[in-house]
C-alpha positions as a Markdown table, in Angstrom:
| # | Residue | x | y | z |
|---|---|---|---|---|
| 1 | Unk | 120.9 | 65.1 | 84.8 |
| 2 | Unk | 122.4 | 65.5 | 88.7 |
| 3 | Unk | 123.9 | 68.8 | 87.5 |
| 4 | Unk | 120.7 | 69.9 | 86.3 |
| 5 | Unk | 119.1 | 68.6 | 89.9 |
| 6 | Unk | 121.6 | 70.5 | 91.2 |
| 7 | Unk | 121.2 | 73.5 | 89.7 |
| 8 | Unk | 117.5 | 73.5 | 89.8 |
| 9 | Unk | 117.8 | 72.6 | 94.1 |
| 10 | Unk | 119.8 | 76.6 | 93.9 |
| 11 | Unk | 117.8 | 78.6 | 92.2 |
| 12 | Unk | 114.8 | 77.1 | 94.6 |
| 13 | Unk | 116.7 | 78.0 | 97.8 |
| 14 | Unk | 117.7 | 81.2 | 96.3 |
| 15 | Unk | 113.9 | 82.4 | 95.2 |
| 16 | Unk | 113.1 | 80.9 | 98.8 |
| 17 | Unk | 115.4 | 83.2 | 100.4 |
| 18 | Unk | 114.8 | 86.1 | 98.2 |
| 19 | Unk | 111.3 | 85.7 | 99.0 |
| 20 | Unk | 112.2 | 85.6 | 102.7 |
| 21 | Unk | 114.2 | 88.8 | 102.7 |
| 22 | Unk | 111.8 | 90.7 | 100.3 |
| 23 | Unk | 109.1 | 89.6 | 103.1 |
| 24 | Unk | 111.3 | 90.9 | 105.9 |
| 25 | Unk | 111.9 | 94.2 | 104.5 |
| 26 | Unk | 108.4 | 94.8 | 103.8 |
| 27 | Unk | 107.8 | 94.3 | 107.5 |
| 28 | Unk | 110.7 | 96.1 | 109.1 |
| 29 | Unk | 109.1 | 99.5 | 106.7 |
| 30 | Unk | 105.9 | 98.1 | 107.7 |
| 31 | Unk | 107.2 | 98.8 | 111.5 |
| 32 | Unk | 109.2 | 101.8 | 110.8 |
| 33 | Unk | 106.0 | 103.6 | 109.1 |
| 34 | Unk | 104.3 | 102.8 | 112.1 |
| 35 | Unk | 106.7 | 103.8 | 115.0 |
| 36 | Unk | 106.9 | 107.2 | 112.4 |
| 37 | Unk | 103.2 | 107.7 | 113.0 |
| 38 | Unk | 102.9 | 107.3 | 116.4 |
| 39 | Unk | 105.7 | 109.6 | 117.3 |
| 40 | Unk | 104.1 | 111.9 | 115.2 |
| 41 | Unk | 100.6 | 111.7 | 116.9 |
| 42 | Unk | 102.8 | 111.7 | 120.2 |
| 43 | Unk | 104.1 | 114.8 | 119.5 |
């Protein structure tokens, strides 16, 4: 039963975290595309 718990506790931090990066890395290409086009209409 507590080893279950335990296990179950994990695997939420780790789709939590997952979720967190997966998030982050959208937005940092999110940024890049954007800094990409405005250099380019600079230009």
């Amino acid at each position: 039963m507590t080893t279950s718990l335990i296990n179950n506790f994990f695997i939420f931090i780790l789709v939590q975290t997952e979720h967190k990066m997966a998030y982050h890395a959208f937005f940092l290409h999110l940024l890049h595309f954007n800094i990409k086009l405005i250099s380019c209409y600079h230009k």
